[in-house]
FIZAGU-348919 format. One line per 5 residues: number of its first residue (from 1); their letters; for each residue x, y, z of N, C-alpha, C. Coordinates in nm, 4 decimals, m for minus. Layout:
REM FIZAGU-348919
NUM	A	X/Y/Z/X/Y/Z/X/Y/Z ~ ...
END
This chain:
REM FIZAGU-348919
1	XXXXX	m1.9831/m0.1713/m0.9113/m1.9179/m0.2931/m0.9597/m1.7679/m0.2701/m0.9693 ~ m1.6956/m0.3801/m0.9190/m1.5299/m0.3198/m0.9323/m1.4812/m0.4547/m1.0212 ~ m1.4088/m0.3761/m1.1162/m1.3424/m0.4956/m1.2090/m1.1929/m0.4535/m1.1599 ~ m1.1731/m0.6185/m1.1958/m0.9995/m0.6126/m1.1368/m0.9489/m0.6988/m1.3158 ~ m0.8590/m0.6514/m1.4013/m0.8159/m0.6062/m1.4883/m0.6952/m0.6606/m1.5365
6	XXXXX	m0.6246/m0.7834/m1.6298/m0.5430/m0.8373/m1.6191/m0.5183/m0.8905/m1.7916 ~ m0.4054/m0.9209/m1.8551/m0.3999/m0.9371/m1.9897/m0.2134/m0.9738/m1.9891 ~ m0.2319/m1.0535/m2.1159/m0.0962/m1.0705/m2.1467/m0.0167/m1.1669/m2.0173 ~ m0.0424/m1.2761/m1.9908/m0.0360/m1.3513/m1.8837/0.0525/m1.4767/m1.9421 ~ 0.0223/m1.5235/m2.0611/0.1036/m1.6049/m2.1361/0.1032/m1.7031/m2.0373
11	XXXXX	0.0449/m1.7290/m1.9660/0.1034/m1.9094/m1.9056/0.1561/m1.8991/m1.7109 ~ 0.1957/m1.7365/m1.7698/0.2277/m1.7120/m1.6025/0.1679/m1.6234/m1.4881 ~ 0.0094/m1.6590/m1.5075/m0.0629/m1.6262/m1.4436/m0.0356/m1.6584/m1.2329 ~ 0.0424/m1.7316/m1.2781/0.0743/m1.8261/m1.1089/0.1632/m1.7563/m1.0324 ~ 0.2336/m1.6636/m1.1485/0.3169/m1.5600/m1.0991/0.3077/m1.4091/m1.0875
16	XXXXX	0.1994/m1.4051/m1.0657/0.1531/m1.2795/m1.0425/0.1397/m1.2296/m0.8553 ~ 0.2180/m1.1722/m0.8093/0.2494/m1.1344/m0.7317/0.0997/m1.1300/m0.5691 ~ m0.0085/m1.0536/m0.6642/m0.1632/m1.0340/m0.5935/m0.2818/m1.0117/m0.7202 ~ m0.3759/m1.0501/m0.6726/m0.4899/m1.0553/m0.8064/m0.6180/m1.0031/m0.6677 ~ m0.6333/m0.8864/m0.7028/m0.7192/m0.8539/m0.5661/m0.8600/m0.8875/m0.6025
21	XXXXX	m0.9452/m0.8604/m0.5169/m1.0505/m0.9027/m0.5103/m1.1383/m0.8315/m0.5813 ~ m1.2642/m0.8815/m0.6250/m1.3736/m0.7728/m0.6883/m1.4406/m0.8475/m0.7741 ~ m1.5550/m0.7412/m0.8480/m1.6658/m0.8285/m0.8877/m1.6445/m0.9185/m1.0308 ~ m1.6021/m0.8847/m1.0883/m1.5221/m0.9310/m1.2336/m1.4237/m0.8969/m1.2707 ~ m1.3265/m1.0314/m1.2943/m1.2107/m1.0654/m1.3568/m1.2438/m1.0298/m1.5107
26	XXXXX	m1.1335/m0.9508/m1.5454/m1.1392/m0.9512/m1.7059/m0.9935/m1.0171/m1.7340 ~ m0.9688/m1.0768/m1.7982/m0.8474/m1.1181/m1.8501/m0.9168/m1.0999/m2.0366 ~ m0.7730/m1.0001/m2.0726/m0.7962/m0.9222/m2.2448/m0.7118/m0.9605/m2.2796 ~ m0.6723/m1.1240/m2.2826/m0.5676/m1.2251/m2.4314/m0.4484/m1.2306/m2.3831 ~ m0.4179/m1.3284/m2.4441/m0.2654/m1.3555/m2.4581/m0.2489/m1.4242/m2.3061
31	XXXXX	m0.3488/m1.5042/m2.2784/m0.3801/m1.5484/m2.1668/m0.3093/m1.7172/m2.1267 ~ m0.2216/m1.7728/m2.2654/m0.1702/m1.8854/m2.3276/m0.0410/m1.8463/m2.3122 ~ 0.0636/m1.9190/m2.2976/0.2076/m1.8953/m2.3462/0.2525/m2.0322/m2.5023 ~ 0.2120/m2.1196/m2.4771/0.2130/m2.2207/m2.5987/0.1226/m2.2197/m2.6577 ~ 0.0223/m2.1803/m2.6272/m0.1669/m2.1947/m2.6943/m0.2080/m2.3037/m2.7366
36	XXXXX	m0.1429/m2.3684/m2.6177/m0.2394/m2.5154/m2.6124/m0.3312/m2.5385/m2.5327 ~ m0.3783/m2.6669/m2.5304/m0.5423/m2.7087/m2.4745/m0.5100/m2.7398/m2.3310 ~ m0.3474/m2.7458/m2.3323/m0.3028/m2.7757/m2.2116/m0.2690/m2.6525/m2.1007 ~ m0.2280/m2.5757/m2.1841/m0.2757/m2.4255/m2.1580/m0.3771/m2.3649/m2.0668 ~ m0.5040/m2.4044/m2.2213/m0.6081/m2.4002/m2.1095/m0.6518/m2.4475/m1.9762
41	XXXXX	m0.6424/m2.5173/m2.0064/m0.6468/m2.6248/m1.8682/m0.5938/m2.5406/m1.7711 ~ m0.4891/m2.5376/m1.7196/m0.3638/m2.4635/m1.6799/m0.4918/m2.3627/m1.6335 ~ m0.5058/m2.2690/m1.6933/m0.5408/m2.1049/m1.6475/m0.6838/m2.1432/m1.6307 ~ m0.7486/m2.2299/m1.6553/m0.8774/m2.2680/m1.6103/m0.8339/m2.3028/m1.4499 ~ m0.7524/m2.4108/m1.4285/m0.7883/m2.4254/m1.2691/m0.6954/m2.2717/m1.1953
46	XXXXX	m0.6515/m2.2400/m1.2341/m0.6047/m2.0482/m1.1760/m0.7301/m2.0420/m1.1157 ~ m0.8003/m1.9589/m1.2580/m0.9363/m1.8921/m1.2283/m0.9946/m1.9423/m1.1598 ~ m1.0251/m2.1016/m1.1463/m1.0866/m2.1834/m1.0167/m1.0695/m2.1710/m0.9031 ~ m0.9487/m2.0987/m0.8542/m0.8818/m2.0838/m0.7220/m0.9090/m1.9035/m0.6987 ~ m0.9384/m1.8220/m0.7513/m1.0173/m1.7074/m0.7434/m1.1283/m1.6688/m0.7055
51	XXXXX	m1.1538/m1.5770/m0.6079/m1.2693/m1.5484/m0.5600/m1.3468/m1.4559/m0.6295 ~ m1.3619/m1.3779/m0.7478/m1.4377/m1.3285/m0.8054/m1.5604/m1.3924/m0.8568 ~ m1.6721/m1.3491/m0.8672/m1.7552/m1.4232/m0.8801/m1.8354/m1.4227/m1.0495 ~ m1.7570/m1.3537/m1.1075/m1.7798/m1.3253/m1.2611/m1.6288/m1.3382/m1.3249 ~ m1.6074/m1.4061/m1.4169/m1.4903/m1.3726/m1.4956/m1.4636/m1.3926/m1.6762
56	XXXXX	m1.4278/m1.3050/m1.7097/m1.4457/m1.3016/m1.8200/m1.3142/m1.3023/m1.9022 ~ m1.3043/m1.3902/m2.0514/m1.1856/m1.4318/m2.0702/m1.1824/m1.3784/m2.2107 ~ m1.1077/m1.3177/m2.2827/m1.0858/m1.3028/m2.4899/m0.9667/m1.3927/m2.5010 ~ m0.9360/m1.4036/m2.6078/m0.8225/m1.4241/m2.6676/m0.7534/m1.3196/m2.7553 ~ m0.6134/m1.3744/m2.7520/m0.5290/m1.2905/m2.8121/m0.4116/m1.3650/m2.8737
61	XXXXX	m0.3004/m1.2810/m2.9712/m0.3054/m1.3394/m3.0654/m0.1407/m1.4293/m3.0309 ~ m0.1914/m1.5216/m2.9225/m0.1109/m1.5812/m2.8126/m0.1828/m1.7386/m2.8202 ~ m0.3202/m1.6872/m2.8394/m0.3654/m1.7690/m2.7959/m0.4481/m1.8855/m2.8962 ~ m0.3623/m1.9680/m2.9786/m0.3964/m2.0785/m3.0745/m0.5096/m2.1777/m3.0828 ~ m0.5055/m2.2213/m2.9293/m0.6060/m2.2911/m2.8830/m0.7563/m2.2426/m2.9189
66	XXXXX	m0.7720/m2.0963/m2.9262/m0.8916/m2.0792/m2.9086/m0.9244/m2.0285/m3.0966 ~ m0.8181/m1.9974/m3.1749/m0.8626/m2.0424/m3.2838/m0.8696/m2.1402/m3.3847 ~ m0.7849/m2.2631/m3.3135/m0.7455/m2.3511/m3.4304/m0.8498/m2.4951/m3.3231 ~ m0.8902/m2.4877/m3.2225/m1.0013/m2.5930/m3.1617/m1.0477/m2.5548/m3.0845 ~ m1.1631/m2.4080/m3.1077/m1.2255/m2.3374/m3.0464/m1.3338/m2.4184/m2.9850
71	XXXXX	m1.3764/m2.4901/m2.9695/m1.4571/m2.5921/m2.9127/m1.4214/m2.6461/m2.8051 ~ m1.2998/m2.7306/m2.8109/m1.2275/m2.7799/m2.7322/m1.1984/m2.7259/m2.6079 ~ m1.1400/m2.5544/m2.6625/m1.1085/m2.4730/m2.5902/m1.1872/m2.4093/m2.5251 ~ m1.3084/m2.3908/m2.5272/m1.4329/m2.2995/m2.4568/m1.4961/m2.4408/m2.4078 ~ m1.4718/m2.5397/m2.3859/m1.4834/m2.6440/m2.3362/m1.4532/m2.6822/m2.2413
76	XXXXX	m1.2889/m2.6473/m2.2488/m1.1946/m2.6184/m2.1412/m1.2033/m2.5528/m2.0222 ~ m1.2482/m2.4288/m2.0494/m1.2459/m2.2870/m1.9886/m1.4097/m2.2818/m1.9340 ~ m1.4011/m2.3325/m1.8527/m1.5790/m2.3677/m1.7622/m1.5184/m2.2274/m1.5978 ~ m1.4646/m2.2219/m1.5742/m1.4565/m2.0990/m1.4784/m1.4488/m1.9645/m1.5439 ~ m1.5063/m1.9823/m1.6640/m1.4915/m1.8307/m1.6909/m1.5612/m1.7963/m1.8078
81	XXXXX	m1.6114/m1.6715/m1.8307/m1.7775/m1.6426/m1.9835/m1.6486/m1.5929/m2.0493 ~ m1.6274/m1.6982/m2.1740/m1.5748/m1.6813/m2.3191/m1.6137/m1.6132/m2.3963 ~ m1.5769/m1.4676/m2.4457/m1.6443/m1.3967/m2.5342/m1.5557/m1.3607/m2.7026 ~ m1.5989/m1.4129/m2.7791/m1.5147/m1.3577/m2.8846/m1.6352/m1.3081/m3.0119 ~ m1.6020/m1.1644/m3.0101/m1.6934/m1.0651/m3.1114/m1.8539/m1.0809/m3.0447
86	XXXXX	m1.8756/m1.1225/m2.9018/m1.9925/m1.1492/m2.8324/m2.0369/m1.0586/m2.7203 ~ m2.1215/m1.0785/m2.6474/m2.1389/m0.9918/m2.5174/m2.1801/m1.0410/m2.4218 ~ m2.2007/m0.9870/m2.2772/m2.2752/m1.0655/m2.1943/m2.3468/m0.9535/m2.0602 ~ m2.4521/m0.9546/m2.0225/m2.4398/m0.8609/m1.9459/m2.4555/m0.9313/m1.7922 ~ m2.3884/m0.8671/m1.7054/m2.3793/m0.8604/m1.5694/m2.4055/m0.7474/m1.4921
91	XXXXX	m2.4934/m0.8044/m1.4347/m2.5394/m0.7014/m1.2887/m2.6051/m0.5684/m1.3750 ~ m2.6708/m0.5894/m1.4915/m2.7000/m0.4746/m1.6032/m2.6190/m0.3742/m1.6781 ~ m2.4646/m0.3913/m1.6275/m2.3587/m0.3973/m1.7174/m2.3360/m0.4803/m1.8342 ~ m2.3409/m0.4033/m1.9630/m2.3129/m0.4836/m2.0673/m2.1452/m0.4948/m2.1189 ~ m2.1468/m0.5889/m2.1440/m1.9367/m0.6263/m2.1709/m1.9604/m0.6530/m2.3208
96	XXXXX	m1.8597/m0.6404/m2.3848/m1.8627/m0.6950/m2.5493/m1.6921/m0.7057/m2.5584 ~ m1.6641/m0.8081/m2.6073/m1.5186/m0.8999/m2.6165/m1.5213/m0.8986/m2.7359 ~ m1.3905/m0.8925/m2.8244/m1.2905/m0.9306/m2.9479/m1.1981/m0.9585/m2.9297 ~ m1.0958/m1.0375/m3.0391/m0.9470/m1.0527/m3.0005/m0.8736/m1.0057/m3.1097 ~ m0.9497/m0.9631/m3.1845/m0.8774/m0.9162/m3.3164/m0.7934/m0.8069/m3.3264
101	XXXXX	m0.6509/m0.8142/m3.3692/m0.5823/m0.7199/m3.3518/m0.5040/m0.6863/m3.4888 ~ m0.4669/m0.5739/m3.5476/m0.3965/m0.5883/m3.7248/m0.3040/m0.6528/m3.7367 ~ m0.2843/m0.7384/m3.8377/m0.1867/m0.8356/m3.8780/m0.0565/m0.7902/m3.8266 ~ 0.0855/m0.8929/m3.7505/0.1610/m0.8103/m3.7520/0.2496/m0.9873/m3.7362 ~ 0.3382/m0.9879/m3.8533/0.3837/m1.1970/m3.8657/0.2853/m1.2551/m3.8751
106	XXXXX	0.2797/m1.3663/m3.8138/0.1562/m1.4926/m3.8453/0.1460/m1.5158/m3.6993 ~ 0.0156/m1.4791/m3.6385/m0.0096/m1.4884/m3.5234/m0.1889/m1.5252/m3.5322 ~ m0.2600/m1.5969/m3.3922/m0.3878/m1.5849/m3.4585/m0.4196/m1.4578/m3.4400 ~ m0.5781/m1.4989/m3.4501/m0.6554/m1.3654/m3.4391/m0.6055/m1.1991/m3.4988 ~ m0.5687/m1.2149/m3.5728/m0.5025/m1.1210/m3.7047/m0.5545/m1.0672/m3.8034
111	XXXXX	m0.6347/m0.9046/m3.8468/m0.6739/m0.8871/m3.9659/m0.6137/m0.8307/m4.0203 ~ m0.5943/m0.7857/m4.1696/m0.5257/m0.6734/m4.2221/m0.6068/m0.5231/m4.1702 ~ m0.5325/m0.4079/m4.1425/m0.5673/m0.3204/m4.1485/m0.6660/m0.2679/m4.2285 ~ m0.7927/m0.1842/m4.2386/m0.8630/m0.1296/m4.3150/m1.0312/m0.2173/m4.2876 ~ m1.0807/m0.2490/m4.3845/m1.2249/m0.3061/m4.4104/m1.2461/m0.4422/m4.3178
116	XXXXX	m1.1543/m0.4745/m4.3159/m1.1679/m0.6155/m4.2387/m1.1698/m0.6412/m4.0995 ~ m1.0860/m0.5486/m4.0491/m1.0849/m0.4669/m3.8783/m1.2033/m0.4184/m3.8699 ~ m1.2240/m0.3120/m3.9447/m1.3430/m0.2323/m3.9511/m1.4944/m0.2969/m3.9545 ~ m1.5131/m0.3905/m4.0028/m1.6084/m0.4595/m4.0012/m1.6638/m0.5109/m3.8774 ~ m1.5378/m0.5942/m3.8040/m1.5326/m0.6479/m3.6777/m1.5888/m0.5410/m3.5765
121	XXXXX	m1.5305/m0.3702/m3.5668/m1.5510/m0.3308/m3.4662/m1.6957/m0.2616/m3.4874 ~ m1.7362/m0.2526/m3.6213/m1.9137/m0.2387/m3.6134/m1.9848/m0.3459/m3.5282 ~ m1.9159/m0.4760/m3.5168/m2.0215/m0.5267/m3.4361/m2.0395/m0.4714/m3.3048 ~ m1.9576/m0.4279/m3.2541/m1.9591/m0.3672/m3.1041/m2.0892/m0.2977/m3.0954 ~ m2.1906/m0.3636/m3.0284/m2.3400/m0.2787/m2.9788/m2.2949/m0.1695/m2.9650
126	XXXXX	m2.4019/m0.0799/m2.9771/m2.3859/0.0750/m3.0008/m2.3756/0.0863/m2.7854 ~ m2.4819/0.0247/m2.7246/m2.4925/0.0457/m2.5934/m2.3966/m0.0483/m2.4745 ~ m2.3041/m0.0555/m2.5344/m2.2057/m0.1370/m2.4743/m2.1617/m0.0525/m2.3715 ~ m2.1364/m0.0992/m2.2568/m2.0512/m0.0160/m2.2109/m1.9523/m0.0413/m2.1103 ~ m1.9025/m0.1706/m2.0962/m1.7007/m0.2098/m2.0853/m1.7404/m0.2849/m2.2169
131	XXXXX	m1.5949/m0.1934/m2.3097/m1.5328/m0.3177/m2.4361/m1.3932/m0.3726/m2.3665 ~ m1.4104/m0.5177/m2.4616/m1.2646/m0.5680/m2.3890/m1.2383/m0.5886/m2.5679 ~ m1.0685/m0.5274/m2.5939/m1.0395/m0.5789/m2.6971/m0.8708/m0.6533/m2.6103 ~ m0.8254/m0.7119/m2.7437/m0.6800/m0.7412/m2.7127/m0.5983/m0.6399/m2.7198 ~ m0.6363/m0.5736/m2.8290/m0.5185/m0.4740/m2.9014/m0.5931/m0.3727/m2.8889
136	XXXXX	m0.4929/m0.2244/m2.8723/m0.5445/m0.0627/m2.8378/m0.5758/m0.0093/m2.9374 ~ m0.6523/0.0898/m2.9059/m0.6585/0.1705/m3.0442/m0.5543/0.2702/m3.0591 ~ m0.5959/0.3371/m3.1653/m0.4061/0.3993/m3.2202/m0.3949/0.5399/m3.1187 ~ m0.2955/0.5300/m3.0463/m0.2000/0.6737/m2.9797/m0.3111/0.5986/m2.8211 ~ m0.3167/0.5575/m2.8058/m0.3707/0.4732/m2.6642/m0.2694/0.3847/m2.5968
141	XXXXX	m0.2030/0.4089/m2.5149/m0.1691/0.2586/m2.4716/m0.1067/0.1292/m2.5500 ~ m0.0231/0.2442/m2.7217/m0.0357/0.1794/m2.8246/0.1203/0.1592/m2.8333 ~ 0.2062/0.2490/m2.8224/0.3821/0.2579/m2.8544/0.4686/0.1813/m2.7444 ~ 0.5314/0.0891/m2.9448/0.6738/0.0343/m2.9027/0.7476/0.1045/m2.9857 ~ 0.8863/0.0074/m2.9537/1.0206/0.0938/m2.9880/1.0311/m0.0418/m3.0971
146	XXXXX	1.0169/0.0047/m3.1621/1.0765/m0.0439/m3.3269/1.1687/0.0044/m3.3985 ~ 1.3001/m0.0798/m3.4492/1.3906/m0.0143/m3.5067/1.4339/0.1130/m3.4296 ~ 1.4301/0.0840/m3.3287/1.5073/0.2360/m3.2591/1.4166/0.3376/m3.2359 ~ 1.2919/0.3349/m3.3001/1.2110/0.4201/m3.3195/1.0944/0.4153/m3.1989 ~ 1.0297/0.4858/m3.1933/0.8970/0.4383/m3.0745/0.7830/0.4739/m3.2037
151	XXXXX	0.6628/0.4023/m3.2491/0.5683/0.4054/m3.2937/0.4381/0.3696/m3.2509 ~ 0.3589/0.4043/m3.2458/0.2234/0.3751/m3.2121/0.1278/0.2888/m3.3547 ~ 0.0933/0.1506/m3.2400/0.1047/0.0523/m3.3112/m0.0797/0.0226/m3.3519 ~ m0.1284/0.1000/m3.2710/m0.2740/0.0322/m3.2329/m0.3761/0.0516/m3.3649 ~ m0.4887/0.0204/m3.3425/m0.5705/0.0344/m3.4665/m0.6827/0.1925/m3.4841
156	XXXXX	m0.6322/0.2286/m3.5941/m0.7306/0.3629/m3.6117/m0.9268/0.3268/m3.6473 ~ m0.8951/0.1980/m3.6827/m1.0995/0.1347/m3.7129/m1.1202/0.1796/m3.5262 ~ m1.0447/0.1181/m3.4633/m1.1415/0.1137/m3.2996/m1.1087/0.2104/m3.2782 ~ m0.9958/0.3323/m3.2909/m1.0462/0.4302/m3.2302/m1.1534/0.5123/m3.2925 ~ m1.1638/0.5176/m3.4731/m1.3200/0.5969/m3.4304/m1.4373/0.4982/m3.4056
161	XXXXX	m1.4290/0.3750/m3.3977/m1.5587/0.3239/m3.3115/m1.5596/0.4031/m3.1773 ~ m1.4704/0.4023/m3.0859/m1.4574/0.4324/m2.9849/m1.5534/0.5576/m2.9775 ~ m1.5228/0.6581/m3.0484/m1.5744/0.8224/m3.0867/m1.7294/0.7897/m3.0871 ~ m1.7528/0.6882/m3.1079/m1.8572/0.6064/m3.1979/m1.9923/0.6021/m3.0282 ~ m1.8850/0.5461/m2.9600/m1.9776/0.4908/m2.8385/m1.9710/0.5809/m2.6922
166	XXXXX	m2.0428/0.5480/m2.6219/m2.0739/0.6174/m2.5022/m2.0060/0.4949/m2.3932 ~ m1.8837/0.4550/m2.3846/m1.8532/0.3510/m2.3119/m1.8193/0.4391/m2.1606 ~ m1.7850/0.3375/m2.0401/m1.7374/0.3154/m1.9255/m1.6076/0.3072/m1.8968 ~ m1.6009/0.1988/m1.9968/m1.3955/0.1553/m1.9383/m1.4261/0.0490/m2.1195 ~ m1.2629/0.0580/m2.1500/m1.2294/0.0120/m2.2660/m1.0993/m0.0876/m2.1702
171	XXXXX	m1.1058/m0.1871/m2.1785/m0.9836/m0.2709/m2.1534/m0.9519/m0.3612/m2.2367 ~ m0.7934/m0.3475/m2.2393/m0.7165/m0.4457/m2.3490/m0.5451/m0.4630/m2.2886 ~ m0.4923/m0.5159/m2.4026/m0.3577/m0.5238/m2.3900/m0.2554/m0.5047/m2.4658 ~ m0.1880/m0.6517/m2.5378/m0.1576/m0.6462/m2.6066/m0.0021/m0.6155/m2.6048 ~ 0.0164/m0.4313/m2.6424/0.1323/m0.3714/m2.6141/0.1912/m0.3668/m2.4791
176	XXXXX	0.2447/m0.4487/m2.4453/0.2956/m0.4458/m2.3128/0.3755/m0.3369/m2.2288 ~ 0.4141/m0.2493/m2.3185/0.5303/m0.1593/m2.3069/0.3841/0.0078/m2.2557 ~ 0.2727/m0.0433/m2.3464/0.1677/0.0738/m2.2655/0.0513/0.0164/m2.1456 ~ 0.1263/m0.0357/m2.0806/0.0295/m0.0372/m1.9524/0.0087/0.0081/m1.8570 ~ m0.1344/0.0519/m1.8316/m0.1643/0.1644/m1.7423/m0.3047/0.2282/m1.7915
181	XXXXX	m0.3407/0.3045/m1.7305/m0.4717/0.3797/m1.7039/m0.4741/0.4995/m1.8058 ~ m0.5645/0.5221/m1.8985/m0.5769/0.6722/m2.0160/m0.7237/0.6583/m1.9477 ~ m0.7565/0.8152/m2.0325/m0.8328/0.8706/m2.0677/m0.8934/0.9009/m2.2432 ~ m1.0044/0.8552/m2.2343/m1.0996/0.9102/m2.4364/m1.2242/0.8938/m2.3801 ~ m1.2288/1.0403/m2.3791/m1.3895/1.1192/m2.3783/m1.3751/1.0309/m2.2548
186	XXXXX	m1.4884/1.0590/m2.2062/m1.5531/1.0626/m2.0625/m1.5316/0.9321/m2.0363 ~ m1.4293/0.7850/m2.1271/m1.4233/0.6679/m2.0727/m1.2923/0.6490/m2.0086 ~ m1.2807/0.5499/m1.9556/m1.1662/0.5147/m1.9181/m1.0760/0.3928/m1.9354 ~ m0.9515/0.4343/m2.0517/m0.9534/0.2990/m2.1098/m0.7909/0.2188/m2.0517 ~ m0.7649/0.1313/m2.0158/m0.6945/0.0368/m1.9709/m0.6070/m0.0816/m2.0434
191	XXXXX	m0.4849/m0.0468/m2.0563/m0.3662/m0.1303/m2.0591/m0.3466/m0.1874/m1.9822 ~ m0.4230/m0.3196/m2.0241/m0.3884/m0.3925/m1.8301/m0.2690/m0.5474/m1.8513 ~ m0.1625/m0.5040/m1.9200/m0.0561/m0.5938/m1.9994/m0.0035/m0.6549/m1.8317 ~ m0.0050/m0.7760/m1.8076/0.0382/m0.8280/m1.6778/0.2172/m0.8350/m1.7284 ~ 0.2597/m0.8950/m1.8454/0.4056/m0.9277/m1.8494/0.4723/m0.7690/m1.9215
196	XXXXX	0.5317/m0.7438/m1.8458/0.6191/m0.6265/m1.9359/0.6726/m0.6730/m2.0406 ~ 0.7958/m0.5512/m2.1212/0.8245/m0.5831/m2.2473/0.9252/m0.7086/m2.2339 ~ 0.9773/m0.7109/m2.1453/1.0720/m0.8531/m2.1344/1.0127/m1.0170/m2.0340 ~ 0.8418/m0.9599/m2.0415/0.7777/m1.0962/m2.0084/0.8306/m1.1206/m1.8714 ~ 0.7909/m1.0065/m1.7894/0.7934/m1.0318/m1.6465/0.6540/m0.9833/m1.6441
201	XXXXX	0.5890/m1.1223/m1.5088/0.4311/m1.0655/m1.5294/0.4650/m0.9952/m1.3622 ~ 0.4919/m0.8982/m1.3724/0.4996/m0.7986/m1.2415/0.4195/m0.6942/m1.2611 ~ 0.3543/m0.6461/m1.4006/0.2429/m0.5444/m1.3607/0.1216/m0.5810/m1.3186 ~ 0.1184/m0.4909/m1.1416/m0.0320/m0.5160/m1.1264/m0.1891/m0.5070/m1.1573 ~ m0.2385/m0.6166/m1.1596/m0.4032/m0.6233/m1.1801/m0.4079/m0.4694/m1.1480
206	XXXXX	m0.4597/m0.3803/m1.2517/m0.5412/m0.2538/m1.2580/m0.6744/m0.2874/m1.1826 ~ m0.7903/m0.1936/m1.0778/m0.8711/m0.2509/m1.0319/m0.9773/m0.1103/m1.0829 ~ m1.0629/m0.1406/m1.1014/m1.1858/0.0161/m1.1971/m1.2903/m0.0047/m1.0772 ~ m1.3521/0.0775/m1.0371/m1.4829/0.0617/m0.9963/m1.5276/0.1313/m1.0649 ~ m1.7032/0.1429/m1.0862/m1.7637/0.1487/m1.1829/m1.8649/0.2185/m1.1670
END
């Protein structure tokens, strides 16, 4: 199975240079630039014009539409399996989607750090094996430059879930500034941020076979 790998698109999915071919599209949030319904719309007929024949969509914390008229919005989005804190399996690959990432301003899909994150990433089936989150886990695919500083921003609940599971590929986004291909334990986990730190969507679709 080859997944082709994409996040952080904000609206300018149209500008993405090549979106290659393969068996499932993952797009991991921030898939909105206004996070409207109009939005959706928008990146719904994209995905319509794609030849993958599976595609799978989260939200991120970009993306308003899908928490403030989540109905509306998975309403919207008919070219593509909506997953939030859910799963789905394909081709006997199991996927499990979140968008939850630690509070950071007023953005959706936002928990505080600690019990409340933590909760969320117990749901992750023990036999999962691609997770799609929005946000990395901590020292992953995680550091920006704050205050001059570079810090690693990601969440310590998913990385010991991570420890936790026997996964395949972990894909997310989020931090735009870590995109690209790691390694944890025998998986392989993916920054697949399409807009860099100054919101050029010039990084390419990452592609996994499986």
């Amino acid at each position: 199975m080859r997944l082709v790998c994409v996040s952080d698109t904000h609206s300018l999915h149209r500008r993405i240079p090549q979106v290659p071919d393969g068996d499932v599209l993952i797009h991991a949030g921030d898939c909105l630039g206004a996070g409207t319904l109009d939005n959706v719309e928008d990146l719904n007929d994209w995905l319509g014009t794609l030849p993958h024949r599976h595609k799978i969509v989260i939200a991120g914390n970009h993306d308003w539409a899908f928490q403030e008229t989540p109905e509306l919005a998975v309403e919207a989005l008919t070219n593509a399996i909506y997953l939030e804190d859910s799963g789905v399996i394909i081709e006997g690959v199991r996927f499990w989607g979140s968008p939850w990432t630690p509070t950071f301003m007023d953005w959706a899909f936002m928990l505080d750090r600690g019990q409340s994150l933590y909760n969320k990433w117990q749901q992750i089936p023990d036999n999962t094996d691609v997770l799609i989150t929005h946000g990395p886990p901590k020292g992953i695919g995680d550091q920006v430059n704050l205050s001059f500083k570079c810090q690693n921003v990601g969440c310590v609940d998913l990385l010991h879930r991570l420890s936790q599971l026997n996964l395949t590929a972990h894909v997310f986004g989020h931090i735009h500034e870590g995109y690209g291909e790691h390694r944890h334990g025998t998986a392989t986990l993916i920054n697949a941020s399409t807009c860099t730190a100054r919101y050029a969507p010039t990084n390419p679709p990452i592609v996994l076979d499986l």
